[in-house]
DRENMAR-585349 format. One line per field, with one value per residue: residue number from 1; residue in one letter; y, x, z of N, C-alpha, C in turn. Coordinates in Angstrom, 1 decimal. Layout:
BEGIN
zafi: c(NUM, ...)
tordren: c(a, ...)
n_py: c(Y, ...)
n_px: c(X, ...)
n_pz: c(Z, ...)
ca_py: c(Y, ...)
ca_px: c(X, ...)
ca_pz: c(Z, ...)
c_py: c(Y, ...)
c_px: c(X, ...)
c_pz: c(Z, ...)
This chain:
BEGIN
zafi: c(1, 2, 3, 4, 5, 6, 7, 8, 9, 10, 11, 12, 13, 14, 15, 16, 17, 18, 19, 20, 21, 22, 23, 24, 25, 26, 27, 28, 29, 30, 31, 32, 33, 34, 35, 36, 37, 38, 39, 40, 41, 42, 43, 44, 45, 46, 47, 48, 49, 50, 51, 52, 53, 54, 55, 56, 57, 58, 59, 60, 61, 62, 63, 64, 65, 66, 67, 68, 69, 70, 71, 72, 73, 74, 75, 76, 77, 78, 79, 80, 81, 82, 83, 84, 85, 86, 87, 88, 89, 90, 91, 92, 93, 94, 95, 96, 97, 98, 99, 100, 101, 102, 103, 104, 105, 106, 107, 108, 109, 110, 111, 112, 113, 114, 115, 116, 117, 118, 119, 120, 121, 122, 123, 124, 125, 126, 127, 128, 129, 130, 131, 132, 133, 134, 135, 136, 137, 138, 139, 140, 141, 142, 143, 144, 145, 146, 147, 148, 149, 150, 151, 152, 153, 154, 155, 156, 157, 158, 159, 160, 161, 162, 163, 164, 165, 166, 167)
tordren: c(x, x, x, x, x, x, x, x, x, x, x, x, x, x, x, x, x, x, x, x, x, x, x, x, x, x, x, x, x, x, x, x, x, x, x, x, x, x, x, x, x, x, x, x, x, x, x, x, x, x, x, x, x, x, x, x, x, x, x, x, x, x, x, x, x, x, x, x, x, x, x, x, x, x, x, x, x, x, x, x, x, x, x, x, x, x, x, x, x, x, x, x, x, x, x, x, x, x, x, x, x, x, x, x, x, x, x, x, x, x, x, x, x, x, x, x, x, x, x, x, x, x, x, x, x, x, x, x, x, x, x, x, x, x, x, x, x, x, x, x, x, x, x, x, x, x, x, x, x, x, x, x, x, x, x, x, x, x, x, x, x, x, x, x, x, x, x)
n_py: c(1.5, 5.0, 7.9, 10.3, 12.2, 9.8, 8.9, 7.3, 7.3, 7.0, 6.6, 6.7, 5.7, 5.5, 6.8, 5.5, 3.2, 2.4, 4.2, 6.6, 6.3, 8.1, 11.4, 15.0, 18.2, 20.6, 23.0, 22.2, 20.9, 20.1, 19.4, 20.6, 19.0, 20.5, 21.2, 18.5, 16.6, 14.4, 13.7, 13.6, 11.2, 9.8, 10.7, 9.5, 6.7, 3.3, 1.1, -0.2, -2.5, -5.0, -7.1, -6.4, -7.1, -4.8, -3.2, -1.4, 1.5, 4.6, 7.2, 10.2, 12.5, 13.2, 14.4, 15.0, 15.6, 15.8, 17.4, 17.0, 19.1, 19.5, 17.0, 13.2, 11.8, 11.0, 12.2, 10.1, 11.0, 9.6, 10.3, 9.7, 9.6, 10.4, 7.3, 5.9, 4.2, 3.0, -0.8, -3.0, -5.7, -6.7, -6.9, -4.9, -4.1, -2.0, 0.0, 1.2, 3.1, 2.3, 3.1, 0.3, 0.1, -1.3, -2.3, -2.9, -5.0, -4.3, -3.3, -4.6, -2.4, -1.1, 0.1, -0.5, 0.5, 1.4, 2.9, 2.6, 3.6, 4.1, 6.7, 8.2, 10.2, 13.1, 15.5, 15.5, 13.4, 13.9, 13.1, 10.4, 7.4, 4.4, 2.0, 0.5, 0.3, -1.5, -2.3, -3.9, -5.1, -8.4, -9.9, -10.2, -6.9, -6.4, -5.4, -4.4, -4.8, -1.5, 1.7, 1.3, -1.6, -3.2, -4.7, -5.0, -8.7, -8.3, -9.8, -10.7, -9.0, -8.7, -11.6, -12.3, -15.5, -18.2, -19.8, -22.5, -22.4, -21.4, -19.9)
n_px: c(12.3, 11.4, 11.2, 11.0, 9.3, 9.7, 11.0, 9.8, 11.8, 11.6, 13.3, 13.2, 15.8, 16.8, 15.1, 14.6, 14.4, 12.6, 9.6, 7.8, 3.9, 2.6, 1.4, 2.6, 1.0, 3.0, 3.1, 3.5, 6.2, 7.3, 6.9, 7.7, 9.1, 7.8, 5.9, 3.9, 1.6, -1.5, -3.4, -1.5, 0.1, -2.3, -2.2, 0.5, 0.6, -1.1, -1.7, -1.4, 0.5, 1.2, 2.0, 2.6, 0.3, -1.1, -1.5, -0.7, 1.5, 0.1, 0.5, 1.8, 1.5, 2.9, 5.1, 7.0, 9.7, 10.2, 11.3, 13.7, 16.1, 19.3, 19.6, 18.9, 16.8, 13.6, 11.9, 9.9, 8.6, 7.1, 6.0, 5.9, 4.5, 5.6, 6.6, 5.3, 6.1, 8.1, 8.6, 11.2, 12.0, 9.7, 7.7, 6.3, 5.3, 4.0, 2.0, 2.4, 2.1, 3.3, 5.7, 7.6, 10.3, 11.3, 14.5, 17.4, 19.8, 20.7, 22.5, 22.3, 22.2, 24.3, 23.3, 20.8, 17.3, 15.3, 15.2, 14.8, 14.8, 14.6, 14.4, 15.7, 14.8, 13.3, 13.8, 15.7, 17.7, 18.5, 19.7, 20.0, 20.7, 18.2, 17.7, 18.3, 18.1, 18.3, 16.7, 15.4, 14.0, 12.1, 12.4, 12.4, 11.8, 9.2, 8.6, 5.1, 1.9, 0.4, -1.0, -1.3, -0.8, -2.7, -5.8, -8.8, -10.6, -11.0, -12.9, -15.3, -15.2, -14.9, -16.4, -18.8, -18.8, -20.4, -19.4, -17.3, -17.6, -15.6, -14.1)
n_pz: c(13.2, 12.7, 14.7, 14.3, 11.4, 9.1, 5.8, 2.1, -0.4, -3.8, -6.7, -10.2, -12.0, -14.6, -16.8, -19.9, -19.9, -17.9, -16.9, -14.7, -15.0, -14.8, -14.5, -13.7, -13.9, -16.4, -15.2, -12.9, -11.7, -9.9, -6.5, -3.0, 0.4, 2.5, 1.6, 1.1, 0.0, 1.4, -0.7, -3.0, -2.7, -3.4, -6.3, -7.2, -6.1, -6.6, -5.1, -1.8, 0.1, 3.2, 4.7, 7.9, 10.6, 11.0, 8.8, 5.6, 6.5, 6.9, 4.8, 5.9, 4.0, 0.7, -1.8, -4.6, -7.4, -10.7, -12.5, -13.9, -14.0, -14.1, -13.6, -14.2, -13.3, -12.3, -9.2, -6.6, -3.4, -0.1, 2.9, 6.1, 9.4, 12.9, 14.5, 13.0, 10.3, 8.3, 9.2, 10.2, 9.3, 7.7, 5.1, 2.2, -0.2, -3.4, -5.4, -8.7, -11.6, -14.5, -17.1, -19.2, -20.9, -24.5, -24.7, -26.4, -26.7, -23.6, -20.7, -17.5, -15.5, -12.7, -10.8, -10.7, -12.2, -11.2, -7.9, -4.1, -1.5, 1.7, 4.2, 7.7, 10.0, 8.9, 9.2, 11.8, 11.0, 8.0, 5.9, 6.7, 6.0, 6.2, 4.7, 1.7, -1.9, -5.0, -7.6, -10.5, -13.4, -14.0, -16.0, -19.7, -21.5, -23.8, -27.0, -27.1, -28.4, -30.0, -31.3, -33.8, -34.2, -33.5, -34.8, -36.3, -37.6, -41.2, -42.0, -40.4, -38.1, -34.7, -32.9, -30.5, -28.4, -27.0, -23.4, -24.6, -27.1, -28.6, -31.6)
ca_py: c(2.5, 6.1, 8.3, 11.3, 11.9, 8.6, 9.0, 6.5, 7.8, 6.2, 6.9, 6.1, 6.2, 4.5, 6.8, 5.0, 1.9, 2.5, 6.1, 6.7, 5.9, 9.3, 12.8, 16.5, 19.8, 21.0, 24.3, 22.0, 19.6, 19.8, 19.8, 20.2, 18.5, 20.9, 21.0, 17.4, 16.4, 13.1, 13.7, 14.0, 10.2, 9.2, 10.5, 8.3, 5.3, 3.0, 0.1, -0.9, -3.8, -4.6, -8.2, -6.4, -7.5, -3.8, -2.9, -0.7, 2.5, 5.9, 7.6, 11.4, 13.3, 12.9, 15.2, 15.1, 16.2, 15.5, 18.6, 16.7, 20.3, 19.0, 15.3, 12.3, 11.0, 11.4, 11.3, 10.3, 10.7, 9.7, 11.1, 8.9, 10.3, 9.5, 6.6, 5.5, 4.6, 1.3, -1.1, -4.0, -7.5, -6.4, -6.9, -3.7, -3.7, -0.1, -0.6, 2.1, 3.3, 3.2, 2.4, 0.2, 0.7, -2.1, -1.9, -3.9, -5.0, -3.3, -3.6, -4.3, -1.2, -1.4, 0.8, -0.7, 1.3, 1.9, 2.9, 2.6, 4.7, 4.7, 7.6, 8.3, 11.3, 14.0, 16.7, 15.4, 13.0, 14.3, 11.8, 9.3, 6.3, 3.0, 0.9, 1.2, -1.2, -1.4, -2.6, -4.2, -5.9, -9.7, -10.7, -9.1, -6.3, -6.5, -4.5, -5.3, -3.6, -0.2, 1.6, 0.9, -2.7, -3.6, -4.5, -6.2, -9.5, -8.1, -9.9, -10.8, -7.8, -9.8, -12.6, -12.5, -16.5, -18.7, -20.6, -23.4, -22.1, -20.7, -20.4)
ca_px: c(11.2, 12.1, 10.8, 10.4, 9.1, 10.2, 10.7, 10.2, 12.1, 11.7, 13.9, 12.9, 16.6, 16.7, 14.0, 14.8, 13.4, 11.4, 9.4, 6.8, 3.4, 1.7, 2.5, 2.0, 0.8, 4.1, 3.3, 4.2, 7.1, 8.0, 6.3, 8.5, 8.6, 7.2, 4.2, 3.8, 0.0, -1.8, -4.3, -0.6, 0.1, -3.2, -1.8, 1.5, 0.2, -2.3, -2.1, -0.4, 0.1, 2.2, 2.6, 2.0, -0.8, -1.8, -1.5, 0.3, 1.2, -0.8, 1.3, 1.5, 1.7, 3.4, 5.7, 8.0, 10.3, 10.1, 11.4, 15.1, 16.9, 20.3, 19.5, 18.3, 16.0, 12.7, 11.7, 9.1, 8.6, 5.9, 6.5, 4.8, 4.6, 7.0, 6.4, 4.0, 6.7, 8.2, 9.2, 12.2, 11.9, 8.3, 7.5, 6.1, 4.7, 3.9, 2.0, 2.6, 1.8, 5.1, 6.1, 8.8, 10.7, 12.3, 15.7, 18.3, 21.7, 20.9, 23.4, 22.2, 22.5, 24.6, 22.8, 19.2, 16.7, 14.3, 15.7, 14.2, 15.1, 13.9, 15.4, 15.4, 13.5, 14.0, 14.3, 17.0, 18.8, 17.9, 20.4, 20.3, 19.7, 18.1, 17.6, 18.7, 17.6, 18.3, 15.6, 15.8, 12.8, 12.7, 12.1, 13.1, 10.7, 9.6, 7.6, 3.7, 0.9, 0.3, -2.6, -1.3, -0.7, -3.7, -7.3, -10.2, -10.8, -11.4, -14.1, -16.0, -15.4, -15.4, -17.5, -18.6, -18.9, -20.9, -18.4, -16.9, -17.7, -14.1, -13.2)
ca_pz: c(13.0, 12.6, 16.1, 13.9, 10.4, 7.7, 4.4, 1.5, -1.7, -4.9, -8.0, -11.6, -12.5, -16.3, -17.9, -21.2, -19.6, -17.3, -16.4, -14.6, -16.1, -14.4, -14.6, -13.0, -14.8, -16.2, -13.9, -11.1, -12.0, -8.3, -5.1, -2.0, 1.3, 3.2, 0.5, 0.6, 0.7, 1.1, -2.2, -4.4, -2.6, -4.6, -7.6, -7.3, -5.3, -6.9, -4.1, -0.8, 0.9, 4.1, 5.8, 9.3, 10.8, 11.2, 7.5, 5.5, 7.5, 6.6, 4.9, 5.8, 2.7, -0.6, -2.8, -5.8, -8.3, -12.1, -13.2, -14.7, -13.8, -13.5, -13.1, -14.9, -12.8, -11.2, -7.8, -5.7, -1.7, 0.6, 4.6, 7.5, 10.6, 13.7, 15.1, 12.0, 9.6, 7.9, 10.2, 10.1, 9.1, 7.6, 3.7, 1.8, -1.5, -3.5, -6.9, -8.8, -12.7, -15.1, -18.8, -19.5, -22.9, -24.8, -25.0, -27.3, -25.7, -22.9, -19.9, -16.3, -14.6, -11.1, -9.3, -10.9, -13.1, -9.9, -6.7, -2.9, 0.0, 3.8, 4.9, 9.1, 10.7, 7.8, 10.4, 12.8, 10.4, 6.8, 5.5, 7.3, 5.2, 7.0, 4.3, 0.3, -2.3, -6.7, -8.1, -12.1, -14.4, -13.5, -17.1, -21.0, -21.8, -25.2, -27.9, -27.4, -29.7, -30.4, -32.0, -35.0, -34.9, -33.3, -35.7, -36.1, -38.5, -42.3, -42.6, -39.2, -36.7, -33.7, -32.1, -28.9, -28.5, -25.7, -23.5, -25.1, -28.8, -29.4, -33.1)
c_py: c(3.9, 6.7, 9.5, 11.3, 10.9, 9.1, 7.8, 7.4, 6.7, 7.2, 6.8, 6.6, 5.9, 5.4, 6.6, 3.6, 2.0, 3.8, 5.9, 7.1, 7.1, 10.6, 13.8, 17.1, 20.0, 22.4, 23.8, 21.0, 19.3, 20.3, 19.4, 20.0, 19.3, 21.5, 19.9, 17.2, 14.7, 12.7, 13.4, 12.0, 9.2, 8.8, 9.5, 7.1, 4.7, 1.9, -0.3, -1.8, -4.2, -6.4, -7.9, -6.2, -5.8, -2.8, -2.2, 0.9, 3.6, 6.6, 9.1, 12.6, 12.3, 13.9, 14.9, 16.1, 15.7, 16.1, 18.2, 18.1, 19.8, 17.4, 14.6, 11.6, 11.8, 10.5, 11.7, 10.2, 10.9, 9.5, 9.7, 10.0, 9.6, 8.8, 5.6, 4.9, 3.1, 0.7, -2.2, -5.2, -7.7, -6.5, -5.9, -4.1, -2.3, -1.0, 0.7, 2.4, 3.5, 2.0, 1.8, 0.1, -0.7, -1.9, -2.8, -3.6, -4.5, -4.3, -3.4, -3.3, -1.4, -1.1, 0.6, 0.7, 2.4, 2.0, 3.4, 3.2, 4.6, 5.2, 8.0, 9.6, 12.8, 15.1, 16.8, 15.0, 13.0, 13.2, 10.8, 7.6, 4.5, 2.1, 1.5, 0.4, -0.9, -2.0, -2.7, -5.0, -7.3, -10.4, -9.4, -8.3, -6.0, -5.6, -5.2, -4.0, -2.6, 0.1, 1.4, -0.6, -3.6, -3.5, -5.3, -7.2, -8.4, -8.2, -10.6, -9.5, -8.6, -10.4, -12.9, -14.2, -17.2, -19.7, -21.9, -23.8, -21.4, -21.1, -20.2)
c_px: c(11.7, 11.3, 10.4, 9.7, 9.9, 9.8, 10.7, 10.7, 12.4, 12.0, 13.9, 14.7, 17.3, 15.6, 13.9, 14.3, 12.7, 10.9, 7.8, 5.2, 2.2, 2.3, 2.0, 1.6, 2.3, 4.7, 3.8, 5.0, 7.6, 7.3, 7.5, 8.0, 8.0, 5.7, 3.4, 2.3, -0.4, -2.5, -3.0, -0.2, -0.9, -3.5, -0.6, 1.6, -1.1, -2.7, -0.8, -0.8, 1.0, 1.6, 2.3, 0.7, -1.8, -1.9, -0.3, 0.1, 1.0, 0.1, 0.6, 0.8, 3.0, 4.4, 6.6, 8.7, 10.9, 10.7, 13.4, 16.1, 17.7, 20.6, 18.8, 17.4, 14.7, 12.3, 10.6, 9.1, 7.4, 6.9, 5.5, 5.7, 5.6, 6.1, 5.2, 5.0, 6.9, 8.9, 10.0, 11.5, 9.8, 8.2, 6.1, 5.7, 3.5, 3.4, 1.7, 2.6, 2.8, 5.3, 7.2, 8.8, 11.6, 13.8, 17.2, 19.7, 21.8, 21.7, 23.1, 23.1, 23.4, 23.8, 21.1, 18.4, 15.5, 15.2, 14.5, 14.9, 14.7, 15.2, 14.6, 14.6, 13.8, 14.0, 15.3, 17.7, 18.3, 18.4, 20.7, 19.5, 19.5, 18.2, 17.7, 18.3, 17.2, 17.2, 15.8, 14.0, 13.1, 12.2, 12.5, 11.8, 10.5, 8.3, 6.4, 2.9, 1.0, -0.9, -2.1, -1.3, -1.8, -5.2, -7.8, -10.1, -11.8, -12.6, -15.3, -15.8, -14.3, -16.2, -17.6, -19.3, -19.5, -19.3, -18.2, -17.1, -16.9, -14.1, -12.0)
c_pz: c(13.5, 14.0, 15.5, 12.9, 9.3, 6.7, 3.3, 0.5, -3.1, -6.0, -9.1, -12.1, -14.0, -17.3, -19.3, -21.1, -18.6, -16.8, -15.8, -15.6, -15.7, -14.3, -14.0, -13.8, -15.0, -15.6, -12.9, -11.1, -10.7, -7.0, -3.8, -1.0, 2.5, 2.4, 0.5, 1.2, 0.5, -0.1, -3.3, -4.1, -3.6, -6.3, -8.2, -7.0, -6.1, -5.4, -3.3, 0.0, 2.0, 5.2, 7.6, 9.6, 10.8, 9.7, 7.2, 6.4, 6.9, 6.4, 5.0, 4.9, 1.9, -1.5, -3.7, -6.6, -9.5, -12.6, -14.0, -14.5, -12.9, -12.7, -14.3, -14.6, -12.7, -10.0, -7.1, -4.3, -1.0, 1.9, 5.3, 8.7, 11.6, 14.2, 14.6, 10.5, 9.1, 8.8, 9.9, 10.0, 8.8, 5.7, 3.2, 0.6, -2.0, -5.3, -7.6, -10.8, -13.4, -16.4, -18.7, -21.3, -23.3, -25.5, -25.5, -26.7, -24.4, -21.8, -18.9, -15.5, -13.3, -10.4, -9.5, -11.9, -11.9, -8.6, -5.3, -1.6, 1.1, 4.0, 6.8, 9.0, 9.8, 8.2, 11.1, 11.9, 9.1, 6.0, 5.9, 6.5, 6.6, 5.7, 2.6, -0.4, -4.3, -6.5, -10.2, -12.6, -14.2, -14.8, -18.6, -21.0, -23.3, -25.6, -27.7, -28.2, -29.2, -31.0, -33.0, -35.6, -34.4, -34.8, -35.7, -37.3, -39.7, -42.3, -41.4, -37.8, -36.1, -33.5, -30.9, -29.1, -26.7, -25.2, -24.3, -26.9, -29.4, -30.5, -33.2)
């Protein structure tokens, strides 16, 4: 547990298979960490969940950078406060809004498509990584409908049916 401000950083680094499934105004492709608010958390976080008995921990604020200028990635980072941060031998879950793309032949990544970060107290040790962690798709991702290949039966619509009256 970090003593000063913790950072989580998450990397979308594949955006050919997977990209984030939310976006900014393109006036603000980047909010920096001393901008970081807890309302921009809202826009990147849909649900957390956290194994310690005291929940997941409140994160501070929130900021990013989408803006691809001289990178391939995008990144998100939520702050906790010191002494409020993630803690060891503790299970984390982040559920979070993002397209994957299907992609033919594709070739597991080394370094994963998503990347995870807890960085130490981003004041004293800015770089200080605690904990690192690839991340890949745990199954093929394949083409599903579209608006175009979705439609209704020709010649009935639909039917809304009582149970056990499936046609």
């Amino acid at each position: 547990e970090a003593v000063g401000v913790m950072q989580l950083q998450i990397l979308f680094q594949e955006l050919t298979r997977l990209a984030p499934g939310f976006t900014f105004p393109s006036s603000a492709k980047s909010l920096p960490a001393s901008e970081a608010r807890q309302n921009v958390c809202g826009k990147i976080i849909k649900e957390l969940w956290s194994s310690d008995p005291d929940g997941f921990p409140m994160p501070k604020g929130c900021f990013y950078d989408e803006s691809l200028t001289g990178k391939t990635y995008k990144e998100y980072n939520i702050l906790f406060s010191g002494r409020n941060g993630l803690r060891a031998t503790t299970q984390y879950q982040i559920v979070m809004d993002a397209k994957a793309f299907e992609v033919v032949n594709a070739v597991k990544p080394q370094n994963g498509i998503l990347q995870l970060w807890s960085l130490d107290d981003i004041y004293q040790n800015p770089f200080g990584v605690i904990e690192f962690g690839p991340a890949w798709p745990d199954r093929t991702v394949r083409a599903g409908a579209s608006g175009s290949d979705s439609r209704f039966n020709q010649v009935d619509g639909f039917k809304i049916c009582a149970d056990g009256a499936a046609e």
